[in-house]
N, C-alpha and C positions, 0 to 999 in steps of 0.2 A: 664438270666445267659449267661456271654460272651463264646463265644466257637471257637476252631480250630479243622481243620481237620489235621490227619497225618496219615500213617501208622503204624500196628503194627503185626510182627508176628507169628502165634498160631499153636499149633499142628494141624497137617491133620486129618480129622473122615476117618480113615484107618482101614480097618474092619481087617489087621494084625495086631492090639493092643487087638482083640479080644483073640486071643492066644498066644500074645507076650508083654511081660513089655518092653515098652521104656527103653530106653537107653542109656548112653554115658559111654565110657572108658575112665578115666583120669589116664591112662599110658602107654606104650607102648606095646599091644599085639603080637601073635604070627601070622606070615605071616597069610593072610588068613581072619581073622577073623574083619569081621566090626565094626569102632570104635563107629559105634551108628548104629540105626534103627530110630532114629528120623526126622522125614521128616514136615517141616514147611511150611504153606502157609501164605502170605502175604496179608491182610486185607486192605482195601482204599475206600472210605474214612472213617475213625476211627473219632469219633466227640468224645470230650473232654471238655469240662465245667469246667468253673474257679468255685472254691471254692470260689475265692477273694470277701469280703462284707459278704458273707453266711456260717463263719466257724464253727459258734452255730449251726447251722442246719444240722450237720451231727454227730449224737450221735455215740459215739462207737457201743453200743450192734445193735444197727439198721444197721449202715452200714458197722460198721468194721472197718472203722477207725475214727479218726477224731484229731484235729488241736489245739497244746495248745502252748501257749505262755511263753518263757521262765521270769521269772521276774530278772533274774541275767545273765548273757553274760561271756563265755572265750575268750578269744580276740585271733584274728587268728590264730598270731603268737604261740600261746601257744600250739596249735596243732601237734607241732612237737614236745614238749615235755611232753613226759609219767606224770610229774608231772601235767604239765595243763590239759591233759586228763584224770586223774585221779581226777580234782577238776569237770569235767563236767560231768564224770560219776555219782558223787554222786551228782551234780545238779539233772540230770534226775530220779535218785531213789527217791528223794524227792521230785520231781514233779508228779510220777505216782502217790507216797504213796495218796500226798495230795488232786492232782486233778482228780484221778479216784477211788480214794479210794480203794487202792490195802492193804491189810493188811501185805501183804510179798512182797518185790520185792528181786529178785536176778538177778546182769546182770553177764552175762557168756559169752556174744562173743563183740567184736566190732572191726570194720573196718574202717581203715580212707584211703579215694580214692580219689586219682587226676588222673581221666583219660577218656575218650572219648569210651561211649558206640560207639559199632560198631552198622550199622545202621539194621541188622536184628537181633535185640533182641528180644528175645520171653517173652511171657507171662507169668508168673508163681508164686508159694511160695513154702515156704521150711515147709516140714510136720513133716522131721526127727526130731522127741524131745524125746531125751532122758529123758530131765530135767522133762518134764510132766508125763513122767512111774514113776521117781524115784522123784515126788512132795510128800514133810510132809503131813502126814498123816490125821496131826490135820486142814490141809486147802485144803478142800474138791473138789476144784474148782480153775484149774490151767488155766493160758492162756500163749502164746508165745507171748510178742507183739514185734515189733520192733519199735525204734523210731529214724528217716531217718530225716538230715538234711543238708543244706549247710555250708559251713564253711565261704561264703562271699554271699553277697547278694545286689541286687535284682537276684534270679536265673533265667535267661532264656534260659540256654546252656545246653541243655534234659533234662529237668525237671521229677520230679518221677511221674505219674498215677497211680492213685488207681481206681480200678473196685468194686462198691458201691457190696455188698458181698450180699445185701439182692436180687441180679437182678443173680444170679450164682444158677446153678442147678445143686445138683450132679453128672448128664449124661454131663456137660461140663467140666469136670476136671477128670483126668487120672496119677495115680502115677506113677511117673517114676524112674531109679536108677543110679547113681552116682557109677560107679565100679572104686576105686581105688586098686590098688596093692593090701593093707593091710585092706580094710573095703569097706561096702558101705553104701550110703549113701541116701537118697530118697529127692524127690521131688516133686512137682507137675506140669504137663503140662495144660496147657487151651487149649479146642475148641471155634473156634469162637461161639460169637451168636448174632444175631443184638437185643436182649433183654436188652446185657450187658450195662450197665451205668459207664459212664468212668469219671474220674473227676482229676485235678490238682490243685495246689495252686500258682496260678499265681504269678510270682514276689517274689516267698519264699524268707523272708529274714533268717541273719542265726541267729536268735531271735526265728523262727517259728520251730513249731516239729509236723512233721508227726508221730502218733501213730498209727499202723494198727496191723489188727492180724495176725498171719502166723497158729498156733492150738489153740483148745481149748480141754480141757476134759469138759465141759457140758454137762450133759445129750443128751439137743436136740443138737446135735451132730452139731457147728456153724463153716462152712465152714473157711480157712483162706481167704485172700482178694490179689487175683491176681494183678501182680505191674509190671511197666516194666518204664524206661525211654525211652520218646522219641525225635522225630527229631519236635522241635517247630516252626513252620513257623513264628511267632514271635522275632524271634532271630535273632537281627544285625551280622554284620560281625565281630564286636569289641566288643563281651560278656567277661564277667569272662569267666574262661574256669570251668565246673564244678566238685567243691571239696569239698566232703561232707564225713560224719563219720554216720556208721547207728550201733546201741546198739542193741543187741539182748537179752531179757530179757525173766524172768520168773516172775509172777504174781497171786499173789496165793489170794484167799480169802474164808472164813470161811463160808460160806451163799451160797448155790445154790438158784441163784436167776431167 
């Protein structure tokens, strides 16, 4: 399996998290008062593994995410308009339905991004779900997934990394809070660990869809799957620049399995 090295980087093991929730302020506070406590160390070298050839071999439930193929395409251009994103949405609802056998799907968030990670981006996933407290009744067994794509392809302008979820300990992961003016909001930060299994889909094109977790209500209570883009030593000087749309979904199914 081909692989690069990069950077990536994770929360500090700061034994001040012991009596203090991480943090960032997204507004402007009062003299004084620090806009985070979050203090990042940078990781090198980070080894990464192509999916590319081996996309069957990474089951969801095993490793939290895995890699499905669109069989119908919205064509670039269409991205700028709410109508064509509104035909890919219900592409994607009728892909999880069919190809992970979700018996409910609801999408409730999505984002379409044209822009250039900055290069210390950290590790992490979003745990804040509402939608999973206030999941139907009648389907026992809810998951967040998201499903992250490019909007042109071959990608090699920071590609997205998934950390294989089955290689994550709950002593490496640390909830953090999102303090806006009016609500807050939570997160998760990652500690490094050289245990962790890192993996990409080399060359995504924008046909290919990342499906990963972010929560789950199952029982055995199955961690979300830490993500970050990074800096690809792979990448010319003359890439697409990367523009992608990521679906934040609810998935509901009848069966704890």
């Amino acid at each position: 399996m081909a692989e690069v090295e990069t950077s990536i980087h994770f929360l500090t093991r700061d034994r001040t998290y012991e009596h203090e929730k991480p943090y960032q302020l997204k507004y402007t506070a009062a003299e004084g008062i620090p806009t985070t406590n979050i203090r990042l160390e940078k990781q090198a070298p980070i080894r990464i593994s192509s999916m590319r050839g081996q996309e069957q071999q990474f089951p969801f439930e095993k490793n939290g995410f895995t890699v499905l193929k669109m069989n119908k395409e919205i064509p670039y251009v269409e991205f700028n308009d709410p109508a064509g994103v509104k035909r890919y949405l219900t592409l994607v609802a009728k892909q999880l339905r069919t190809r992970l056998g979700a018996d409910k799907v609801q999408l409730y968030q999505y984002v379409v991004s044209a822009w250039k990670p900055v290069p210390a981006r950290d590790a992490g996933f979003c745990t804040d779900n509402p939608q999973i407290r206030k999941r139907d009744p009648d389907f026992p067994i809810a998951k967040n997934k998201d499903v992250w794509k490019p909007l042109r392809g071959p990608l090699r302008d920071w590609p997205l990394a998934l950390c294989d979820a089955s290689t994550v300990h709950p002593n490496d992961l640390i909830a953090s809070d999102n303090v806006f003016d009016v609500k807050v909001t939570e997160n998760m930060q990652v500690h490094y660990d050289s245990g962790h299994k890192w993996y990409y889909l080399e060359d995504q094109e924008s046909s290919e869809l990342l499906v990963f977790r972010q929560a789950d209500s199952h029982p055995a209570g199955r961690v979300g799957v830490p993500h970050t883009s990074f800096l690809n030593p792979k990448a010319g000087k003359d890439e697409l620049p990367r523009e992608s749309i990521e679906v934040r979904t609810l998935v509901s199914y009848g069966d704890v399995d």
